[in-house]
N, C-alpha and C positions, 0 to 999 in steps of 0.2 A: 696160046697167047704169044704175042708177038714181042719180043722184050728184047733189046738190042744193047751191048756193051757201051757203056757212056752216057744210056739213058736216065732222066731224074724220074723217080715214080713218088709220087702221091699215095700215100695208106690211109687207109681208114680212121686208123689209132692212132696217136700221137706217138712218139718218143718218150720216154721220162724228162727231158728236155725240153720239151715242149715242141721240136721239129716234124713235121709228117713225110718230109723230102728226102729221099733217100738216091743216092747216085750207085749205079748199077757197076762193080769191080770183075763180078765175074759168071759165068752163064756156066751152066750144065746140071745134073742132076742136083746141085745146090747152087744158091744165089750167094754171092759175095755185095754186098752195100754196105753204102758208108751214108751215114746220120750228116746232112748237109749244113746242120745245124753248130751241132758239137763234134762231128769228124769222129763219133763212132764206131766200127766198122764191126760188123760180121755175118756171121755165115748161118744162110735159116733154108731150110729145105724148101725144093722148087713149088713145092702142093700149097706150102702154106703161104710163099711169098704172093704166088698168084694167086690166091682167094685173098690177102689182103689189099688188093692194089685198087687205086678208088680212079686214077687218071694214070696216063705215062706222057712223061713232056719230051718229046725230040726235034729239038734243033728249034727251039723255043714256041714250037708247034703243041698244041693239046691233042693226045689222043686218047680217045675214050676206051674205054673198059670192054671188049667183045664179051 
């Protein structure tokens, strides 16, 4: 999947918060995101980030889910 630094992605699930938006801090074998809503941040392993991703928005473009 294609997931680029600075990216906003879309989950499935909400937040506890109530945010699904999550801003992209950091790429590699773990994701680094931050909750767009509440300014959350952390760190969830690359498998499970990309099995929850429902959309990725870059550069206020939609791209969907390969």
């Amino acid at each position: 999947m294609d997931v680029r630094l600075n990216d906003v992605i879309i989950m499935k699930k909400p937040h506890p918060c109530g945010g699904n938006r999550w801003l992209v801090l950091r790429i590699g074998m773990d994701f680094r995101i931050k909750c767009m809503t509440c300014g959350h941040e952390v760190m969830r392993p690359r498998r499970v980030v990309e099995k929850a991703i429902k959309y990725i928005e870059r550069e206020g473009a939609i791209v969907r889910k390969q």
